[in-house]
ROLUMDREN-327450 format. One record per residue: residue number from 1; chain; x, y, z of N, C-alpha, C in turn. Coordinates in Angstrom, 1 decimal, padded with zeros to 4 digits, m for minus. Layout:
% ROLUMDREN-327450
NUM/A/X/Y/Z/X/Y/Z/X/Y/Z
...
END
This chain:
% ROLUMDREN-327450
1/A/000.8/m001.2/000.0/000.0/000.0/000.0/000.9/001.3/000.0
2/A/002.1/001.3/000.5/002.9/002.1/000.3/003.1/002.6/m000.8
3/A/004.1/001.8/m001.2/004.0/002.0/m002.5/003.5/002.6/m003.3
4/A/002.1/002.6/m003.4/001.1/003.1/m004.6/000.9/004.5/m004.2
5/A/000.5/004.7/m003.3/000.9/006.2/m002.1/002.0/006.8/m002.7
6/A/003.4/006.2/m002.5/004.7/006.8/m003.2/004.4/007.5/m004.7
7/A/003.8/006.3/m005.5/003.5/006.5/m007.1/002.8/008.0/m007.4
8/A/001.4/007.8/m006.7/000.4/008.5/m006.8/001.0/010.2/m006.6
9/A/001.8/009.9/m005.4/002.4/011.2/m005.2/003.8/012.0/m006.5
10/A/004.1/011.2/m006.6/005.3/011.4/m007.9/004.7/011.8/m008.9
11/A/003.7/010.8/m009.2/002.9/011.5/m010.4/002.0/012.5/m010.0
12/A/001.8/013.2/m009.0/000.4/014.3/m008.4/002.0/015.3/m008.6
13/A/003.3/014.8/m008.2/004.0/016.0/m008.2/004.6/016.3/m010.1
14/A/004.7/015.1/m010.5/005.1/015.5/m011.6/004.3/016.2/m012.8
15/A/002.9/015.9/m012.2/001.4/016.8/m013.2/002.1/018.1/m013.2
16/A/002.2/018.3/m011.5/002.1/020.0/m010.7/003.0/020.5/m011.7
17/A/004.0/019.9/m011.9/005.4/020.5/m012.4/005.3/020.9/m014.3
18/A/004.4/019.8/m014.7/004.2/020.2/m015.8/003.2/021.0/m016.2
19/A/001.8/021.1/m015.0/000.9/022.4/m015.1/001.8/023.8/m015.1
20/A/002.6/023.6/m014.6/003.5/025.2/m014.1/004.1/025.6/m015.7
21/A/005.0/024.1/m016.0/005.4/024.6/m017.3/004.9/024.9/m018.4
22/A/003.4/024.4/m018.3/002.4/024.7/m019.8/002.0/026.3/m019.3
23/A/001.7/026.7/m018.1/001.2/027.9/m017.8/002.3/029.1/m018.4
24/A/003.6/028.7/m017.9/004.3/029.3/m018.6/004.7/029.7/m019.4
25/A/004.5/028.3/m020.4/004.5/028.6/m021.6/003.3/029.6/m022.8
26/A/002.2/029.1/m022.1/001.1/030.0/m022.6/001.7/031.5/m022.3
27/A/002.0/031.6/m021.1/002.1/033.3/m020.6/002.7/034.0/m021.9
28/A/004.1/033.0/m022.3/005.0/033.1/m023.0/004.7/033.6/m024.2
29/A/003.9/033.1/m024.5/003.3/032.9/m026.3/002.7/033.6/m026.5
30/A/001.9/034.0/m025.3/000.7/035.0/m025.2/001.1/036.8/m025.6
31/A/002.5/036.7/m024.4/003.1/038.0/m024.6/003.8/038.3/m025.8
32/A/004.8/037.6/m026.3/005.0/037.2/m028.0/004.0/037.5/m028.7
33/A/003.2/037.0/m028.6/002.3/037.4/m029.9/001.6/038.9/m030.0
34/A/001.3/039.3/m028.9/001.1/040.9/m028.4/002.2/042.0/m028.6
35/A/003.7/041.4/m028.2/004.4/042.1/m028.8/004.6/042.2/m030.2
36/A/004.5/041.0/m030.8/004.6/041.3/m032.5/003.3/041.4/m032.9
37/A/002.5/041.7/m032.3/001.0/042.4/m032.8/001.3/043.9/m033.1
38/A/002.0/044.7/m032.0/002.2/046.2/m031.8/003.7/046.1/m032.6
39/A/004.1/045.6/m032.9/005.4/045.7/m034.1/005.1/045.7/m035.7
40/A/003.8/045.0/m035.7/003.2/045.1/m036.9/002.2/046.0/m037.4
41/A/001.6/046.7/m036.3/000.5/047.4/m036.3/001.0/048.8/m037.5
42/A/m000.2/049.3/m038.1/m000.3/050.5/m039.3/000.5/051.7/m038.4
43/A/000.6/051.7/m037.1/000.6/053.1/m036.1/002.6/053.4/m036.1
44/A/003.0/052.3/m036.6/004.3/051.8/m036.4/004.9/051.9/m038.1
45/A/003.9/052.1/m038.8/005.0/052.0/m040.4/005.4/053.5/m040.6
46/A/006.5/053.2/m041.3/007.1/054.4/m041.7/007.7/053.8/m043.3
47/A/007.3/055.0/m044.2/007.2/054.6/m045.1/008.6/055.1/m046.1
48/A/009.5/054.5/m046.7/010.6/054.6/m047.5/010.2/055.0/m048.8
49/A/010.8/056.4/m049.5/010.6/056.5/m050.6/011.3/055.3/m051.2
50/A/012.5/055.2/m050.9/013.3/054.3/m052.0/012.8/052.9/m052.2
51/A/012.4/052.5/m051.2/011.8/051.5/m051.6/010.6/051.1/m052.3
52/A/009.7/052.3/m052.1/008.5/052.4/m053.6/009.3/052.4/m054.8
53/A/010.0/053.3/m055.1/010.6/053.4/m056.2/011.1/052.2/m057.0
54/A/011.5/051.4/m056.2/012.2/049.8/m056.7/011.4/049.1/m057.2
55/A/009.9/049.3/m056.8/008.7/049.1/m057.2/008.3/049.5/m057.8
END
Protein backbone atom coordinates (compact mmCIF):
# COMPACT_ATOMS: atom_id res chain seq x y z
CA UNK A 1 0.00 0.00 0.00
CA UNK A 2 2.93 2.09 0.32
CA UNK A 3 4.03 1.99 -2.49
CA UNK A 4 1.11 3.13 -4.56
CA UNK A 5 0.87 6.24 -2.15
CA UNK A 6 4.69 6.79 -3.21
CA UNK A 7 3.49 6.51 -7.11
CA UNK A 8 0.35 8.48 -6.79
CA UNK A 9 2.41 11.24 -5.18
CA UNK A 10 5.26 11.41 -7.94
CA UNK A 11 2.92 11.54 -10.37
CA UNK A 12 0.42 14.30 -8.38
CA UNK A 13 4.02 16.04 -8.23
CA UNK A 14 5.08 15.55 -11.60
CA UNK A 15 1.42 16.84 -13.20
CA UNK A 16 2.15 19.99 -10.68
CA UNK A 17 5.44 20.45 -12.45
CA UNK A 18 4.25 20.18 -15.83
CA UNK A 19 0.87 22.41 -15.14
CA UNK A 20 3.54 25.15 -14.08
CA UNK A 21 5.43 24.63 -17.27
CA UNK A 22 2.40 24.68 -19.81
CA UNK A 23 1.25 27.89 -17.83
CA UNK A 24 4.29 29.27 -18.56
CA UNK A 25 4.54 28.62 -21.60
CA UNK A 26 1.15 29.98 -22.57
CA UNK A 27 2.11 33.27 -20.58
CA UNK A 28 5.05 33.10 -23.05
CA UNK A 29 3.29 32.94 -26.29
CA UNK A 30 0.74 34.98 -25.24
CA UNK A 31 3.14 37.99 -24.64
CA UNK A 32 5.02 37.22 -28.03
CA UNK A 33 2.27 37.43 -29.91
CA UNK A 34 1.14 40.94 -28.35
CA UNK A 35 4.41 42.09 -28.80
CA UNK A 36 4.60 41.35 -32.55
CA UNK A 37 1.02 42.36 -32.76
CA UNK A 38 2.23 46.21 -31.84
CA UNK A 39 5.40 45.67 -34.10
CA UNK A 40 3.24 45.06 -36.94
CA UNK A 41 0.52 47.42 -36.34
CA UNK A 42 -0.32 50.52 -39.27
CA UNK A 43 0.59 53.12 -36.13
CA UNK A 44 4.31 51.81 -36.41
CA UNK A 45 5.01 51.96 -40.38
CA UNK A 46 7.11 54.43 -41.73
CA UNK A 47 7.18 54.63 -45.06
CA UNK A 48 10.55 54.60 -47.51
CA UNK A 49 10.61 56.51 -50.59
CA UNK A 50 13.33 54.28 -51.99
CA UNK A 51 11.83 51.51 -51.61
CA UNK A 52 8.46 52.45 -53.55
CA UNK A 53 10.65 53.42 -56.21
CA UNK A 54 12.18 49.79 -56.68
CA UNK A 55 8.65 49.09 -57.16
Amino acid sequence: MDCIKKAIKIIAIVGGIAAACACVYFAVKKFLEKKNADADSEENYVSCSCCEAAN
